[in-house]
N, CA, C and O atoms as a GROMACS GRO file, in nm:
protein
  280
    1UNK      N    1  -2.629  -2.501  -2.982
    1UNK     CA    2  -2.758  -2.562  -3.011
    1UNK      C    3  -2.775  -2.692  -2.935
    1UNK      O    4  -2.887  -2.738  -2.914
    2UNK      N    5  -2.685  -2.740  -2.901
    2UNK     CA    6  -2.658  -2.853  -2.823
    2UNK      C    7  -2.682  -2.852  -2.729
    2UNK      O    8  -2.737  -2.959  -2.703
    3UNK      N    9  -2.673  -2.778  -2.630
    3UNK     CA   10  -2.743  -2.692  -2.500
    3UNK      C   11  -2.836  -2.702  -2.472
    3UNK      O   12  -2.881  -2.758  -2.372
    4UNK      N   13  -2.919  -2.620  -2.606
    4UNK     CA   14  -3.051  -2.612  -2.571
    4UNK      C   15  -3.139  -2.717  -2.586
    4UNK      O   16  -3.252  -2.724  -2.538
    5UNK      N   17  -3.058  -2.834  -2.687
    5UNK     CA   18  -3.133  -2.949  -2.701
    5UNK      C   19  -3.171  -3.042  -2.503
    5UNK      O   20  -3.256  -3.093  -2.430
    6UNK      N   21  -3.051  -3.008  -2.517
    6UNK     CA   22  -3.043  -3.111  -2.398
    6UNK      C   23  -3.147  -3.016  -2.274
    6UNK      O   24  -3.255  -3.060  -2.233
    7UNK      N   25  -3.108  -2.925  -2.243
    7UNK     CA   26  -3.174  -2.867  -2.162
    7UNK      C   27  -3.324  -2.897  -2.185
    7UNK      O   28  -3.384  -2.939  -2.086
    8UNK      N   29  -3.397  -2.882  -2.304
    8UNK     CA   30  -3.528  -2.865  -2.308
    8UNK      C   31  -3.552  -3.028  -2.266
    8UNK      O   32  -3.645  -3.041  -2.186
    9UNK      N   33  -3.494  -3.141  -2.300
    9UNK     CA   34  -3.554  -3.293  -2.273
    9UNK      C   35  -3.475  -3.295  -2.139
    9UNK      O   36  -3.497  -3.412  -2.106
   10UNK      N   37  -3.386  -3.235  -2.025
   10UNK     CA   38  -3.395  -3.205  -1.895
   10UNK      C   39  -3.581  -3.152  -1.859
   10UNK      O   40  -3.675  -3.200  -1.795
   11UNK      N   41  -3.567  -3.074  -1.913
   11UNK     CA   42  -3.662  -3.050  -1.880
   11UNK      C   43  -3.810  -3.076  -1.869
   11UNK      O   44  -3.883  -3.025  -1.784
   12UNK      N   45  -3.859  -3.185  -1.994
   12UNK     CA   46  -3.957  -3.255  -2.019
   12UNK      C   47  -3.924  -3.394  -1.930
   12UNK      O   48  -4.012  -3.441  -1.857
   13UNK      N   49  -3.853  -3.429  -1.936
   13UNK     CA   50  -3.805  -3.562  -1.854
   13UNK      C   51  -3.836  -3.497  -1.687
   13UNK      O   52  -3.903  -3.565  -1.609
   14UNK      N   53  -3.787  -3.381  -1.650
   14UNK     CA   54  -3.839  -3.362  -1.479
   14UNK      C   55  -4.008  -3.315  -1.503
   14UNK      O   56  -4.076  -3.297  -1.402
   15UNK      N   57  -4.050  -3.302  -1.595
   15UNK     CA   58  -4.221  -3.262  -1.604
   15UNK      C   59  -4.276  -3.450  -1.605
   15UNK      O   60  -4.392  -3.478  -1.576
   16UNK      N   61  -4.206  -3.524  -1.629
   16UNK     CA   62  -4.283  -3.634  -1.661
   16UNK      C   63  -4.277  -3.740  -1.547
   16UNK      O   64  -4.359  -3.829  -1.523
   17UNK      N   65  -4.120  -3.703  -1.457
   17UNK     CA   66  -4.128  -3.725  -1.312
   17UNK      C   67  -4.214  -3.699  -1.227
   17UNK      O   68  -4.263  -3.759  -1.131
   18UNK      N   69  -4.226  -3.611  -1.269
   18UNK     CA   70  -4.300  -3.471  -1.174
   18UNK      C   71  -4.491  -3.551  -1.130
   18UNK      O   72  -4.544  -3.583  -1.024
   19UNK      N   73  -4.538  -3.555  -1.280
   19UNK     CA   74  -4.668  -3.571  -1.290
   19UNK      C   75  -4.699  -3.745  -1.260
   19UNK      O   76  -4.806  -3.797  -1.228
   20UNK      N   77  -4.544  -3.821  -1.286
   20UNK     CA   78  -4.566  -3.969  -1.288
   20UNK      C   79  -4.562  -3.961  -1.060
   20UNK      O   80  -4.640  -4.037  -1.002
   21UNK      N   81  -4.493  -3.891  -0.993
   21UNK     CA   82  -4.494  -3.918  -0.842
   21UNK      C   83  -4.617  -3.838  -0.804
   21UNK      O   84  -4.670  -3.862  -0.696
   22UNK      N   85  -4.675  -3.731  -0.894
   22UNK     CA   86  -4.806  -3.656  -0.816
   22UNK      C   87  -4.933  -3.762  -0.833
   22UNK      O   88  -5.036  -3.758  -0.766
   23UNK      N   89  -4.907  -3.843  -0.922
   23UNK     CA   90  -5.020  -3.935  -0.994
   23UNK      C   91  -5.052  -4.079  -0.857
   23UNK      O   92  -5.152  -4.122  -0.800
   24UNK      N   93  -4.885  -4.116  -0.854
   24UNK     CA   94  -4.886  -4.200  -0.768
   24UNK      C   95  -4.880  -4.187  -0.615
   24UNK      O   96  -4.846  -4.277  -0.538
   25UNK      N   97  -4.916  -4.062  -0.582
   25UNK     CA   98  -4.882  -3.971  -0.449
   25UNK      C   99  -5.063  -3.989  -0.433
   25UNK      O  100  -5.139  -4.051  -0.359
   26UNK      N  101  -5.070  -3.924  -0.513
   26UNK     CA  102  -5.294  -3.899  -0.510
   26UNK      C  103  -5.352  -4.030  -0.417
   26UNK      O  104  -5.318  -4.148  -0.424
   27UNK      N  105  -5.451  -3.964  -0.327
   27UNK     CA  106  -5.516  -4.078  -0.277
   27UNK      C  107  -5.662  -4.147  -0.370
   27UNK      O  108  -5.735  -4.096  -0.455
   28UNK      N  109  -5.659  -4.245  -0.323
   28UNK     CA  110  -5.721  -4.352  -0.452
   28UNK      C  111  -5.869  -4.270  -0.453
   28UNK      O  112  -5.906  -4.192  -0.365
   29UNK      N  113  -5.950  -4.310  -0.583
   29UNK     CA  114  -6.091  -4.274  -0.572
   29UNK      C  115  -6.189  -4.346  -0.546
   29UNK      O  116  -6.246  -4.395  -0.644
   30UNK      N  117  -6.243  -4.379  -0.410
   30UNK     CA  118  -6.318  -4.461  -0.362
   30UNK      C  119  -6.470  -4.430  -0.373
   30UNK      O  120  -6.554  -4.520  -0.373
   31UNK      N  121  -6.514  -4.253  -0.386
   31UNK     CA  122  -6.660  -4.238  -0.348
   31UNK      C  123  -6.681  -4.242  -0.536
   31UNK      O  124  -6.783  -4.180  -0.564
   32UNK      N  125  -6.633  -4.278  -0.621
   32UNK     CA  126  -6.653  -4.173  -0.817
   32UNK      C  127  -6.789  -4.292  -0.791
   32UNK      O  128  -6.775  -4.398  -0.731
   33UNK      N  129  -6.897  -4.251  -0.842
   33UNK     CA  130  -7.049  -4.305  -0.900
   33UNK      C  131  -7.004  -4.364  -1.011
   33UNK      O  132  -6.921  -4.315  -1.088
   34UNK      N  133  -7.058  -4.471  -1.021
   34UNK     CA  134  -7.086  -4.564  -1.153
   34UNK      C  135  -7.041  -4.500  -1.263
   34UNK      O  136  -7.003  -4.384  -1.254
   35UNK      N  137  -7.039  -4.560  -1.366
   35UNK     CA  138  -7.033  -4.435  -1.515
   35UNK      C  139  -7.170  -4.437  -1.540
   35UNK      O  140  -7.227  -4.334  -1.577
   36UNK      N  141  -7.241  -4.561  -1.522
   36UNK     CA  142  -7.412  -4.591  -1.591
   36UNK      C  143  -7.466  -4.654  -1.507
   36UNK      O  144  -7.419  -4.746  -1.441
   37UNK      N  145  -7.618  -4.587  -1.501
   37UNK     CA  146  -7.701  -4.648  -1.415
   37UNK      C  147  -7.878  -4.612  -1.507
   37UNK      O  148  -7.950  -4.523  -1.552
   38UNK      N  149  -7.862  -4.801  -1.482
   38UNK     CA  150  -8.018  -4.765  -1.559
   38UNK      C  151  -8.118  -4.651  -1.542
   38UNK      O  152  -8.121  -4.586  -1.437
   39UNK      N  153  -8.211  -4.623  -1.657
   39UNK     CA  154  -8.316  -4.481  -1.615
   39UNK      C  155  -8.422  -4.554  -1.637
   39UNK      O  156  -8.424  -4.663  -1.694
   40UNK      N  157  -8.571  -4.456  -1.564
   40UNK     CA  158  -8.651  -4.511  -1.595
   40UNK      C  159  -8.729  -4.380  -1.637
   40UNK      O  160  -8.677  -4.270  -1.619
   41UNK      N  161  -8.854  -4.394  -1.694
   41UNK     CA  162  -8.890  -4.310  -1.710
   41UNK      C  163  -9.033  -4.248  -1.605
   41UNK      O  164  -9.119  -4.329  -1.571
   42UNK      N  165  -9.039  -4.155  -1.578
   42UNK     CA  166  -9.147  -4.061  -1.509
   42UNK      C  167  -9.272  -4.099  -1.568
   42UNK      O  168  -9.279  -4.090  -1.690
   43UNK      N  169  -9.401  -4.150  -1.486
   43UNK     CA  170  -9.487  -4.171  -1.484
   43UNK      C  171  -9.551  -4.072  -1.525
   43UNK      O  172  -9.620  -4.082  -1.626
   44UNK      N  173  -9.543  -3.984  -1.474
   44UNK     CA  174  -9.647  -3.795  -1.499
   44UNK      C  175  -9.566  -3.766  -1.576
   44UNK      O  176  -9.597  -3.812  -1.686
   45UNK      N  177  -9.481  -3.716  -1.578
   45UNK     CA  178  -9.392  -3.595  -1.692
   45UNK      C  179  -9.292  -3.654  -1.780
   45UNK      O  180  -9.214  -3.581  -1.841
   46UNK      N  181  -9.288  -3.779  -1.791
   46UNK     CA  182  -9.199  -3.859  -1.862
   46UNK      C  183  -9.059  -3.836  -1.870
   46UNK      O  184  -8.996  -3.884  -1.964
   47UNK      N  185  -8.987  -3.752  -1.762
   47UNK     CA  186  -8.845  -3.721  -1.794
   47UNK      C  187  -8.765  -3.882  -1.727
   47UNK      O  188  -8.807  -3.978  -1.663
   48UNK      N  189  -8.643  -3.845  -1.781
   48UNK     CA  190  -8.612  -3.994  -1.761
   48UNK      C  191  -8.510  -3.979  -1.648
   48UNK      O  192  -8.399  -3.926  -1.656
   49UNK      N  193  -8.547  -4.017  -1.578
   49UNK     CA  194  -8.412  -4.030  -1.451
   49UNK      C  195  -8.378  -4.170  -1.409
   49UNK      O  196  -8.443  -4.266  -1.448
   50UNK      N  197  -8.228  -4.185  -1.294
   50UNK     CA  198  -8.220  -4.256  -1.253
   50UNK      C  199  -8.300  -4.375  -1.179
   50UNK      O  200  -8.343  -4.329  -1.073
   51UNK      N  201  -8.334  -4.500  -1.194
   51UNK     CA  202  -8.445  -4.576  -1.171
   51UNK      C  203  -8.449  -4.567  -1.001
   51UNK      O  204  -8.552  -4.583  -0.935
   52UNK      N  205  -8.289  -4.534  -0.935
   52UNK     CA  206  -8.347  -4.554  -0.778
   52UNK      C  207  -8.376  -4.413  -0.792
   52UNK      O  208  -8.379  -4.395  -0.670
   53UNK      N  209  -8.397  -4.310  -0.834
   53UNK     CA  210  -8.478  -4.170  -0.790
   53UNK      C  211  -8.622  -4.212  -0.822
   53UNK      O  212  -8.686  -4.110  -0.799
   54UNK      N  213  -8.707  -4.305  -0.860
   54UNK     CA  214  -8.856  -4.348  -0.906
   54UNK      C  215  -8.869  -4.407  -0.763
   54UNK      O  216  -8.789  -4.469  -0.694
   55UNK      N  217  -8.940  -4.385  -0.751
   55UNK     CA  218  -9.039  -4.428  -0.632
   55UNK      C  219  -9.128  -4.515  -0.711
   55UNK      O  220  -9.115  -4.516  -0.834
   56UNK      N  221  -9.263  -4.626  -0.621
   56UNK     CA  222  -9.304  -4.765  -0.645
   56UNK      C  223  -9.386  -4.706  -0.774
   56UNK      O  224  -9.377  -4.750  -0.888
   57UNK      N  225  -9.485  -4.571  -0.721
   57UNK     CA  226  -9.520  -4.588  -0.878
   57UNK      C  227  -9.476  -4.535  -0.972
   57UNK      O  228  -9.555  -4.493  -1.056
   58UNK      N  229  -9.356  -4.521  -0.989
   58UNK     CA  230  -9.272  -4.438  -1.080
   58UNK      C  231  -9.296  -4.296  -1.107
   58UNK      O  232  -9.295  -4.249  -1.221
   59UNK      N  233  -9.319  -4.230  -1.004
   59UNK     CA  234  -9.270  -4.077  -1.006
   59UNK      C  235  -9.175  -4.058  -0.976
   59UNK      O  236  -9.128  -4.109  -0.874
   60UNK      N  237  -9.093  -3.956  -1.072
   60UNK     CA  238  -8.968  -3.862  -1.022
   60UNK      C  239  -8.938  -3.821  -0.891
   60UNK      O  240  -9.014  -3.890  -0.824
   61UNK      N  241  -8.901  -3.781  -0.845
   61UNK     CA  242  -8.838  -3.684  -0.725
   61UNK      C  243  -8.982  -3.578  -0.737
   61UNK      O  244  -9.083  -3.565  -0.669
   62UNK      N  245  -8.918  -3.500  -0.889
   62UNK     CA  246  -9.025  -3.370  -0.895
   62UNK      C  247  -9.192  -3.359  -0.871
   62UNK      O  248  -9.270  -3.283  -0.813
   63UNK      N  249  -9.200  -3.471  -0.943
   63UNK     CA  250  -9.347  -3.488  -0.922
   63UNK      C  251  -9.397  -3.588  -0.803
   63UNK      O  252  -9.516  -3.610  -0.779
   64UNK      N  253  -9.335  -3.621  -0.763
   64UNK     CA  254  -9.414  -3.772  -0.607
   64UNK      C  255  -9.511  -3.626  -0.542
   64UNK      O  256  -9.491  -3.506  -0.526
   65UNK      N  257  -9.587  -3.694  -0.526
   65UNK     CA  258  -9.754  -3.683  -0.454
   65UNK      C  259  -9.866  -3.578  -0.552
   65UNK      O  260  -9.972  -3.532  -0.509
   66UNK      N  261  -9.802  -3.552  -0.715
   66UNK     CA  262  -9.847  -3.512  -0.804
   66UNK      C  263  -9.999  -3.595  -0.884
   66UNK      O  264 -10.017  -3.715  -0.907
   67UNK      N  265 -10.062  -3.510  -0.903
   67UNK     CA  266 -10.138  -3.649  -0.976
   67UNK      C  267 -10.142  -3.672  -1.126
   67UNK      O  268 -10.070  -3.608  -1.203
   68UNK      N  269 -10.208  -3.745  -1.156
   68UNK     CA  270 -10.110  -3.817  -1.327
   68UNK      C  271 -10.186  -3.673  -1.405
   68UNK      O  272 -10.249  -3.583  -1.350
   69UNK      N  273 -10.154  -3.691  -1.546
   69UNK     CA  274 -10.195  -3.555  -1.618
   69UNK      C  275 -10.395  -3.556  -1.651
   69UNK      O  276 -10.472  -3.648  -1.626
   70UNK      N  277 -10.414  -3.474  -1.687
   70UNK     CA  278 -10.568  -3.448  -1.668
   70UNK      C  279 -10.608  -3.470  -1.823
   70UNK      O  280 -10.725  -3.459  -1.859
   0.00000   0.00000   0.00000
């Protein structure tokens, strides 16, 4: 039983090597986006997106050159 003790924390001990040199091997993350970026909301359709996707008069992406609701 002694065996197997040891063997199994051999074995968790080379899994924890393992993942601690793949971790520090990885090249860094330079492009990851913000976590948060203010929203604004859609002029015409009110969905709320990112404030640089609004254009001056605050249309979406979807709707720019739409006209306001009728």
């Amino acid at each position: 039983m002694g065996r197997l003790l040891q063997l199994l924390l051999l074995v968790a001990l080379a899994l924890i090597v393992w993942r601690l040199v793949r971790k520090a091997l990885a090249p860094p993350r330079d492009g990851e986006p913000p976590r948060f970026e203010p929203t604004g909301r859609c002029a015409v359709c009110g969905t709320h997106v990112p404030r640089g996707e609004l254009d001056a008069a605050g249309h979406c992406p979807r709707c720019r050159g739409a006209k306001g609701p009728s």
